[in-house]
N, C-alpha and C positions, 0 to 999 in steps of 0.2 A: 155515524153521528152527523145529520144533515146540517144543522145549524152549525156545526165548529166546521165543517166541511166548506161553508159558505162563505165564515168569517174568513176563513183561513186562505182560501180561493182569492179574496178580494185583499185580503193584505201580502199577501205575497205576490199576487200579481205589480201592486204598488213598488215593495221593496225588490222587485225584481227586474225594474225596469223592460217591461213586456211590450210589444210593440203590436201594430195592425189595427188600421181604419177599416171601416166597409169600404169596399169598392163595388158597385151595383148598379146592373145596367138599366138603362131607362132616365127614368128621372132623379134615379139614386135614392130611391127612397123603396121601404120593400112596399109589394101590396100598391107599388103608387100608378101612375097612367104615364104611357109611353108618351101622349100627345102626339100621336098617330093623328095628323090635320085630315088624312082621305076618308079612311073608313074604319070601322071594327071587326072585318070580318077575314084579313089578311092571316096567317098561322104565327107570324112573329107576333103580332101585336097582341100584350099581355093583357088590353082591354077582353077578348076574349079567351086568354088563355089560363090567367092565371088570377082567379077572384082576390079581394083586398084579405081574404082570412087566411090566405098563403103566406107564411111570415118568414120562411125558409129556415125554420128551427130557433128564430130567434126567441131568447125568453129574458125574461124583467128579474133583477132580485134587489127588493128594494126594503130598507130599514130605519124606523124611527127606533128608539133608545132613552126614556124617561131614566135619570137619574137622582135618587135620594143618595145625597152623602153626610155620611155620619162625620162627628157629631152634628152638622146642620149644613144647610147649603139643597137647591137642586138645579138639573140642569139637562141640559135636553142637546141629542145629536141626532144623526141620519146619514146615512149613504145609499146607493142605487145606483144603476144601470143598466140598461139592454145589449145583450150581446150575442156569439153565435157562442154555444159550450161546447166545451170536451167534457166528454163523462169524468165525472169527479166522485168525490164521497162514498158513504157507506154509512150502515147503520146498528143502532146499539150503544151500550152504556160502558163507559168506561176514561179512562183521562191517558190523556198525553202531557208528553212533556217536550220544550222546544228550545234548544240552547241554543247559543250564539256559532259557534262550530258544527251546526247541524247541516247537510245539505239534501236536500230532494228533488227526487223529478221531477219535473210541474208540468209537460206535455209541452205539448202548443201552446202558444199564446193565441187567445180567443179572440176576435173580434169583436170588437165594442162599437155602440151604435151611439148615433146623433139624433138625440130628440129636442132639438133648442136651444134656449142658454140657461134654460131654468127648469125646473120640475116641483112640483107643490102638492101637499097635501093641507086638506082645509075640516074643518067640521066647527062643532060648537063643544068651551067650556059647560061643566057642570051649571053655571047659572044663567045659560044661555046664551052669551055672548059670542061673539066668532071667535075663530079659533085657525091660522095660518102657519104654514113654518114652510118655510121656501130655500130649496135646494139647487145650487148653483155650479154651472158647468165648469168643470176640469179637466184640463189633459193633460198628462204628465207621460214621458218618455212614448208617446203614441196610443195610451191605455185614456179612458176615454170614459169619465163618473161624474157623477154629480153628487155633493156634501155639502152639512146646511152652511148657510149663508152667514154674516155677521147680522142681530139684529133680527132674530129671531126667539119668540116663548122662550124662557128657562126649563116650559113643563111643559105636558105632552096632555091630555085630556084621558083619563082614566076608563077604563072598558067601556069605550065609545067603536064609532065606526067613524072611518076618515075617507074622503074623497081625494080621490088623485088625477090631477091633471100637467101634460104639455104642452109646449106652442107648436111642435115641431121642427123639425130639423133635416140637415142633410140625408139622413138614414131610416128616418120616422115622423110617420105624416101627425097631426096635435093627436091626443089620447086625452080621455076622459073614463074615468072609473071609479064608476059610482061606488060608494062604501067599500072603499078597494082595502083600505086597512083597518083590523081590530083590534085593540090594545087589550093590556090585562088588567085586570081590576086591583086596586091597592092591596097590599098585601105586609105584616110584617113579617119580622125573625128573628127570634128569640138568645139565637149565639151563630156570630161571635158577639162581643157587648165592647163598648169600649170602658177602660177605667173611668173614674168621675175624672173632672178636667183633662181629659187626655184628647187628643184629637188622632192619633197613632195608636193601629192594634199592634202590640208588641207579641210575636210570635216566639216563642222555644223551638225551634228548628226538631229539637229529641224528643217534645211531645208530641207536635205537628198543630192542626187547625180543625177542631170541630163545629160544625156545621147545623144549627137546629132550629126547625121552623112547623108549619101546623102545616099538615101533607094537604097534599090536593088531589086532584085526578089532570093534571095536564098529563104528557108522553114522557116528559123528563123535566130537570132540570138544569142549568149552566151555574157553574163555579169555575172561578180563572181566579191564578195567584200570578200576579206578570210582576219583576221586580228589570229595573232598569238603570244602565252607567249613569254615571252623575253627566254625561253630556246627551242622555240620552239614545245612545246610536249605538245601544248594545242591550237586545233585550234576553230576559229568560223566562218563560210561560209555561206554567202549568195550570192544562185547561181541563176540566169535569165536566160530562153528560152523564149525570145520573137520575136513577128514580125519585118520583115525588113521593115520598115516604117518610120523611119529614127529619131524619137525620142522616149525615154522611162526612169522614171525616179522611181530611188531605193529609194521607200520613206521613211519617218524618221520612221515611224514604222517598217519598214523592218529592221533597223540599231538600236532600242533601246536595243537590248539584245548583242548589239557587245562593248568591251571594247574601254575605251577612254584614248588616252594618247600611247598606243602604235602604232609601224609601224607595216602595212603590207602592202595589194594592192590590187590593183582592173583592172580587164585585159575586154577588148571590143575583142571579137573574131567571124571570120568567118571561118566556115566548107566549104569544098568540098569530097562530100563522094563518093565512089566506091563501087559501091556491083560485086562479083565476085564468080556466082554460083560454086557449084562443078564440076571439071571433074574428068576424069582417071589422072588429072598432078596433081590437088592438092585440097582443103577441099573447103570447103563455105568459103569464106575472106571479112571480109569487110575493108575499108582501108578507111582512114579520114585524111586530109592533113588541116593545122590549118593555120592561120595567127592571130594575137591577136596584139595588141595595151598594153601596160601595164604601170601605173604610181604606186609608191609607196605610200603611204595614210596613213594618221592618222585621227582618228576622234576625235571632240570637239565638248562641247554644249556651246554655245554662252549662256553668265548671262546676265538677264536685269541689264541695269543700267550701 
């Protein structure tokens, strides 16, 4: 499941407090010029040894996130970054579940890269107008992303193509990539529904959550039910890659280890991904443009009698 494999890589790396800058010799930048002042023809000097399309494995995973949330409201997020990986993920359809007492491997911590203080994707609204959303540098415990900014669209520009640009940084010389992201075209869904005035899907924990929508042909679909402490600092996920087939339902066994009585939410999402080999301009990128559906949730078990 490459996309929960991705989300999953990038949150847990955060909640794991993971650590490791580039360290890269030269100018510290990969692909960059020793400034070798004699000549270019010495064996050390990377001007001939090692062209700019050398990235040293580095790759890009970078994501916008349009959201409609029910009963009304939308709103718009994004994360990213360049780094060296460890193999992760795996593929296919099926859901996991992720409790507070869970613990896992997670390898190495990867090395995260410096491309500037900011990172931006641009294109045009449906009525032409421009269209920006600017993602700003973070480092937390040594781990090293950029997430949008304050002061940024609430929305995201609908099955368009987006350009991505850097200034550069310690670890990456500017990047420019043209139509680098593709979004998905508006889309609704038919269940869950909320009651009339209700702003909360009220779940039956012993029926479970079904799911129904007009199928498509994308590779899959994302369903997450994540329910969270009242101080927030204790989460429980259950997360779905399934077929676009147009219905799929989180059954009550899926939901008996999730608490009841608190809010959280449950979001129906579709991808549109870009893969974007290396050149001499910039790393291996991949680029994932989101659309989700989202209603707030509590769950309950219905008593006989």
């Amino acid at each position: 499941m490459r996309r929960r494999s991705l989300l999953l890589l990038f949150l847990g790396l955060l909640l794991a407090g993971c650590t490791g800058t580039a360290e890269l010799p030269g100018s510290g930048q990969l692909g960059g010029d020793d400034d070798d002042a004699t000549d270019d023809d010495d064996a050390t000097d990377d001007d001939d040894t090692t062209p700019p399309s050398e990235w040293d494995g580095a790759l890009g995973i970078w994501q916008l996130v349009g959201t409609i949330q029910h009963p009304q409201g939308r709103a718009a997020g994004g994360f990213g970054y360049y780094y060296i990986p460890e193999a992760h993920g795996g593929d296919g359809f099926g859901c996991g579940i992720r409790l507070p007492n869970d613990s896992a491997e997670r390898g190495k911590d990867p090395v995260t890269l410096d491309l500037g203080e900011w990172a931006q994707f641009s294109g045009e609204l449906p009525n032409g107008a421009p269209w920006a959303f600017t993602l700003e540098r973070i480092e937390s415990d040594g781990f090293l992303w950029y997430t949008a900014s304050s002061g940024n669209p609430t929305s995201i520009p609908p099955d368009s193509l987006l350009d991505f640009e850097a200034p550069g940084g310690a670890d990456l010389p500017a990047l420019l990539i043209p139509q680098a992201m593709s979004t998905p075209a508006p889309y609704g869904i038919t269940a869950p529904a909320l009651e009339p005035a209700q702003d909360v899907l009220y779940v039956d924990g012993n029926v479970g959550l079904p799911f129904e929508w007009t199928a498509g042909d994308d590779a899959g679909v994302e369903i997450v039910v994540a329910m969270f402490s009242e101080d927030g600092s204790t989460s429980w996920v259950v997360e779905c890659w399934t077929e676009d087939d147009g219905v799929f339902e989180v059954t009550p066994d899926m939901l008996v280890d999730l608490p009841r009585g608190l809010t959280g939410f449950t979001w129906f999402r579709r991808y549109s991904d870009a893969w974007h080999p290396e050149t001499d301009d910039h790393p291996d990128t991949f680029m994932q443009g989101a659309l989700q559906h989202r209603y707030f949730l509590s769950i309950y078990d219905e008593t006989d009698g």
